[in-house]
C-alpha positions as CSV (number, residue, x, y, z in Angstrom):
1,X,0.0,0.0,0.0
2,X,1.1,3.4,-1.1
3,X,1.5,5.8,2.2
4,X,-0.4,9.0,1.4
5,X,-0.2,11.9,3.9
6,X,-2.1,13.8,0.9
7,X,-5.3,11.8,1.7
8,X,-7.5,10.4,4.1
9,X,-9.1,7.1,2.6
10,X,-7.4,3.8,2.5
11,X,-8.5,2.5,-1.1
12,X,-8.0,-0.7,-2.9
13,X,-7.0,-1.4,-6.6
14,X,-9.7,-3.5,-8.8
15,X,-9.7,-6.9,-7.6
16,X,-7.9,-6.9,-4.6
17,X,-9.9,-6.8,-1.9
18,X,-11.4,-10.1,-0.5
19,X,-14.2,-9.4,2.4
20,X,-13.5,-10.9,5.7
21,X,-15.7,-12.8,8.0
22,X,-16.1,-9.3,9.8
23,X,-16.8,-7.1,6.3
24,X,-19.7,-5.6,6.2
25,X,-21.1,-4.3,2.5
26,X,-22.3,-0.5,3.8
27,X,-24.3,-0.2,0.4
28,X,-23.2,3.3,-0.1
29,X,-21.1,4.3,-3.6
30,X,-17.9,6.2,-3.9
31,X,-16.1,8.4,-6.0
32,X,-12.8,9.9,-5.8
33,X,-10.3,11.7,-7.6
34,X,-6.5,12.0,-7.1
35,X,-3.7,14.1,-9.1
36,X,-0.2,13.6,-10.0
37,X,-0.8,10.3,-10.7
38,X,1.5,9.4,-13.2
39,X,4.9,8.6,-12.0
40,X,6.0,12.6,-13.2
41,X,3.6,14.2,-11.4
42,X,1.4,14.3,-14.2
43,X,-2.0,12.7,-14.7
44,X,-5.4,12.5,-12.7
45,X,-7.4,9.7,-11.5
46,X,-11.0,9.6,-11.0
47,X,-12.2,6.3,-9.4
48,X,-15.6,4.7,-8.0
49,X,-16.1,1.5,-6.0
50,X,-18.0,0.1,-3.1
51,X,-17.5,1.6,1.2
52,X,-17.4,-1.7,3.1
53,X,-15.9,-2.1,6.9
54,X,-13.9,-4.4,7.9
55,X,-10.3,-5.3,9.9
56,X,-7.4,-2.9,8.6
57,X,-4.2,-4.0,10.6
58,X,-0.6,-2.7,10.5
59,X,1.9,-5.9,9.6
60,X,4.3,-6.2,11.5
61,X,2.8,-4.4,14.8
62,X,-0.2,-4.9,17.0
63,X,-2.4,-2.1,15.7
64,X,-5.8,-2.8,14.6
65,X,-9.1,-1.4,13.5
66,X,-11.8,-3.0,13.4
67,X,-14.7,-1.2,11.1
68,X,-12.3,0.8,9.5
69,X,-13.8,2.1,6.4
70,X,-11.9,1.5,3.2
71,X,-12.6,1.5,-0.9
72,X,-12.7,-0.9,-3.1
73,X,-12.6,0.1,-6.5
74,X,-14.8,-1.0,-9.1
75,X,-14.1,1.5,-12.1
76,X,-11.5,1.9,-14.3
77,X,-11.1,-1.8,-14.0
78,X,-7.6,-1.5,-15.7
79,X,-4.9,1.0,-15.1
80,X,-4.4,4.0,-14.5
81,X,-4.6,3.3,-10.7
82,X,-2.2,2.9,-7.6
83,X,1.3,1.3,-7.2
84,X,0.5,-2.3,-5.4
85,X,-2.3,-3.2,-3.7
86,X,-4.0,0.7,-3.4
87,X,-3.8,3.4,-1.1
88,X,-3.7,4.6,2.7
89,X,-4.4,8.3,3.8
90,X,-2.8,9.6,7.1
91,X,-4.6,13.1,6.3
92,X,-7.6,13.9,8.8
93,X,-10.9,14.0,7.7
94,X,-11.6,17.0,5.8
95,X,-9.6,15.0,2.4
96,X,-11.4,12.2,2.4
97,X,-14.6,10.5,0.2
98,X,-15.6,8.0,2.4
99,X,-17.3,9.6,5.1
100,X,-15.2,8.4,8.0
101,X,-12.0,8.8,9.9
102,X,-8.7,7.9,8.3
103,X,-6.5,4.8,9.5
104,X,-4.2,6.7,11.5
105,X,-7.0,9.1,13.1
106,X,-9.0,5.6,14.3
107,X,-5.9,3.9,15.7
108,X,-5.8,7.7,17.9
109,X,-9.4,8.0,18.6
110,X,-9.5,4.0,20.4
111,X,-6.2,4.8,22.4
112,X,-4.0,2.5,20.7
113,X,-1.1,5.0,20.6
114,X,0.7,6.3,23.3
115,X,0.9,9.7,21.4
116,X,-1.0,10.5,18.8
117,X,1.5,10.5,15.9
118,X,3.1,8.7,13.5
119,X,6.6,9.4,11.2
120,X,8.1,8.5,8.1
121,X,11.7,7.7,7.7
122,X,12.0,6.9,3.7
123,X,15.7,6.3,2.2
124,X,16.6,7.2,-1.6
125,X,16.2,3.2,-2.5
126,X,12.5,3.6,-2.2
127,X,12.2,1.6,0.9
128,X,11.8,3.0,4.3
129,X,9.9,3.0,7.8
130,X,6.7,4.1,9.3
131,X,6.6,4.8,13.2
132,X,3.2,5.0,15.3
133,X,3.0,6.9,18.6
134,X,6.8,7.4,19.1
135,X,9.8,9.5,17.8
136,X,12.9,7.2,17.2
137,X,15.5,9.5,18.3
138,X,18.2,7.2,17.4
139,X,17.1,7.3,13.7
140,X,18.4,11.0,13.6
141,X,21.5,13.4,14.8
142,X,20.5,16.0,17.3
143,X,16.7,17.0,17.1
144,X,13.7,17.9,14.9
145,X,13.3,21.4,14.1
146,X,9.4,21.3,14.9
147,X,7.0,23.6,12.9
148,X,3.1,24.4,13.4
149,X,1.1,22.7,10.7
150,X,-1.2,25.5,8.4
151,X,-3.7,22.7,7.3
152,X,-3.5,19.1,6.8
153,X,0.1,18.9,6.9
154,X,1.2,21.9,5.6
155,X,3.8,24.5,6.6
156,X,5.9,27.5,6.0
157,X,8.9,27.7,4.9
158,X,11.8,29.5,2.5
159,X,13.1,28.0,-0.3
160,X,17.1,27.6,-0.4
161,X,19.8,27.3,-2.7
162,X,23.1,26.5,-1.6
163,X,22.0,26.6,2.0
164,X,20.7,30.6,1.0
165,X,17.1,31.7,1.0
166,X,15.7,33.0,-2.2
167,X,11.9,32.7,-1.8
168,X,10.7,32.8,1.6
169,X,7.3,32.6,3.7
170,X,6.2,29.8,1.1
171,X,3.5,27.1,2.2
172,X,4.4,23.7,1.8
173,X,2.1,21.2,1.5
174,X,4.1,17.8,2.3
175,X,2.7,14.9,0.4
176,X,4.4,11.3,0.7
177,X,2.2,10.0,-2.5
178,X,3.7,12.9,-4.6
179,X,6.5,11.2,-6.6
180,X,7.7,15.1,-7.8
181,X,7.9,18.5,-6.1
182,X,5.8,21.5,-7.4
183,X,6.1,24.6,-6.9
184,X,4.8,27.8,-8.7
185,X,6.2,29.0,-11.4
186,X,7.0,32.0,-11.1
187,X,9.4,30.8,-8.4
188,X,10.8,28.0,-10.4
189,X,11.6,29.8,-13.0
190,X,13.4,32.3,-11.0
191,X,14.8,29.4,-9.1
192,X,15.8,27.6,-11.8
193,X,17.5,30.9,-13.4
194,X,19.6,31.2,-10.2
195,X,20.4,27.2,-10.2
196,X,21.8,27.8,-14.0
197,X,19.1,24.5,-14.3
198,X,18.1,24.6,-18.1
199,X,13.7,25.3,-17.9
200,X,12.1,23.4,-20.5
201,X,8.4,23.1,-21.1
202,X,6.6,19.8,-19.8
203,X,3.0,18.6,-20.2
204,X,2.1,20.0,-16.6
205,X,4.3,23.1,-16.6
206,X,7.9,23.1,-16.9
207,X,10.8,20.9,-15.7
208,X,14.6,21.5,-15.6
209,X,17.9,19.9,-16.6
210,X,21.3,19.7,-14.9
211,X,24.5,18.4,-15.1
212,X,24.7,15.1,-13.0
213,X,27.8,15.6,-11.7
214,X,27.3,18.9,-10.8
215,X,23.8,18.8,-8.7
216,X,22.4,22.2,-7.5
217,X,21.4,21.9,-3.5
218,X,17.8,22.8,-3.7
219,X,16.4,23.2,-0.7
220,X,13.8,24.0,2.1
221,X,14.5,26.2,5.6
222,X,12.0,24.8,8.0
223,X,12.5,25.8,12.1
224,X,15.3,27.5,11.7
225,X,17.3,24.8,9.5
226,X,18.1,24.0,6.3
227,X,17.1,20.9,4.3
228,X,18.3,20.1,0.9
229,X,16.8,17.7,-1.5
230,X,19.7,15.0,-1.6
231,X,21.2,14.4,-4.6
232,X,19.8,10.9,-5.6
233,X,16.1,12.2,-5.2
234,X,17.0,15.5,-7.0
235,X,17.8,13.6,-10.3
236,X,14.5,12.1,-11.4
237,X,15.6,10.4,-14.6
238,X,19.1,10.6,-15.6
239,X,21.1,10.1,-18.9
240,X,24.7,10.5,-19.6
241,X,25.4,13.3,-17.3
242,X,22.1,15.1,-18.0
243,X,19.6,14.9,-15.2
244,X,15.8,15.7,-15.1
245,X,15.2,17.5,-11.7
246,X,12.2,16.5,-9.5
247,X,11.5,19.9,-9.0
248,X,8.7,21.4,-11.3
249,X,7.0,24.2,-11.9
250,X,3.3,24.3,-12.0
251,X,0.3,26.7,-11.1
252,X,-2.0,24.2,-10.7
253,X,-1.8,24.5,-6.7
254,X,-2.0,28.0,-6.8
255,X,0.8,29.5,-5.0
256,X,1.1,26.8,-2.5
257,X,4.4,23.9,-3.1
258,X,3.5,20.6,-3.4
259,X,6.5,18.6,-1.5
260,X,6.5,15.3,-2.7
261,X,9.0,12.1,-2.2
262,X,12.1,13.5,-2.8
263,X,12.1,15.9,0.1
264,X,10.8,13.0,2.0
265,X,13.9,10.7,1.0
266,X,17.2,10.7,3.3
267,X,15.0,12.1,6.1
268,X,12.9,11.5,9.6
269,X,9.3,13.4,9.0
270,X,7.4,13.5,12.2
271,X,3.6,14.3,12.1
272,X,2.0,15.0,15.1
273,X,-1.7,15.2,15.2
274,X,-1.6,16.0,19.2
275,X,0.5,19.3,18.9
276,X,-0.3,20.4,15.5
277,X,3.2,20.0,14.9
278,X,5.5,18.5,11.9
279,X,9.3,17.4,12.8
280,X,12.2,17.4,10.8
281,X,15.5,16.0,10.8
282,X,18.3,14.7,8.5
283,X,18.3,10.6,9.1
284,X,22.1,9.6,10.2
């Protein structure tokens, strides 16, 4: 299953999803819609399937919901639809199309956590971890430079380069089931410019080239610090030594970023639901 902090409903590709002796069929239709579907950033998905109930667990830890609403998808039957088996929001309610709490906001609501949180720690391999209820300190150096959320798991920030802000108060909308980052742009452009990144038009805006071995260090300031998009992440397709960047630019978020994977990659994200907070440090 796809993490998605961008969403609230946990929703399963065609053909996956085989009731349980606890299911129950709640009769009611869905229909929801998703962008930046396409691995680029591009694309939109509009799908429609059944609400049941039924027994969502965590593997690999002793968290449970019982009656935890989920999708299963009945149209498209064929792709365009999610990576794997589907798709689990950590949003709160307000994003989602089933009319019920989201996985992470049930597990809070019947006390299974001992704080109501949960984290991602996701390397550049595409693999990773998701923590419930704690902070593994040990995961990072020193702490997380902690920021009130403005939203569902947005935030403010400044864009850097080379450790320097050149756009600041931006909002950041962090979303682990973006595989790109969008920002407007006006401020790609002019970030871009500054990067010497060559701007190229692209079906959803425009995207940039660089020379591999010579990686610009695009960033975010976020409490104080600085986080830069590692390397690996930066480059989303590579050739010789030209490299696509992650980065886009698109106005299709108005002028709100849309922080996606690669910012997530190399580092400890902490969402805390409690506080209102979001946490960020550099993994070790």
């Amino acid at each position: 299953m796809l993490i998605d902090t961008g969403s609230s409903d946990a929703i399963l590709n065609p053909g996956v999803y085989r009731p349980s002796s606890s299911s129950q069929d709640t009769g009611r239709p869905f229909e929801i819609s998703y962008a930046t579907t396409n691995p680029d950033g591009s694309g939109r998905l509009t799908a429609s399937g059944q609400v049941y109930r039924d027994v969502i667990s965590q593997h690999g830890a002793d968290l449970a919901v019982n009656q935890q609403a989920l999708g299963d998808i009945r149209k498209p039957t064929t792709p365009p639809t999610f990576p794997r088996d589907g798709l689990i929001g950590y949003a709160g309610r307000r994003r989602n199309a089933l009319g019920a709490s989201s996985f992470i906001r049930s597990l809070c609501d019947q006390g299974s956590l001992s704080s109501c949180r949960f984290g991602l720690a996701l390397k550049t391999d595409w693999t990773g971890e998701l923590y419930y209820g704690t902070v593994p300190a040990d995961l990072f150096a020193g702490s997380l430079a902690t920021v009130p959320i403005q939203g569902e798991w947005a935030v403010f920030g400044a864009l850097t380069l080379n450790g320097k802000t050149i756009w600041a108060d931006v909002k950041l909308i962090t979303d682990s089931g973006t595989a790109v980052i969008f920002g407007p742009t006006e401020q790609v452009s002019h970030l871009f410019q500054k990067a010497g990144i060559e701007a190229a038009r692209a079906q959803n805006g425009i995207t940039g080239y660089y020379r591999c071995s010579a990686p610009p260090k695009i960033g975010f300031s976020l409490g104080g610090r600085n986080f830069n998009v590692l390397p690996e992440a930066l480059a989303f397709a590579k050739e010789g030594d030209n490299c696509t960047a992650s980065v886009r630019g698109s106005d299709a978020f108005g002028n709100n970023w849309l922080v996606g994977q690669p910012f997530f990659q190399g580092r400890y994200i902490d969402h805390s639901i409690r506080d209102g907070t979001m946490g960020f440090a550099d993994r070790k």
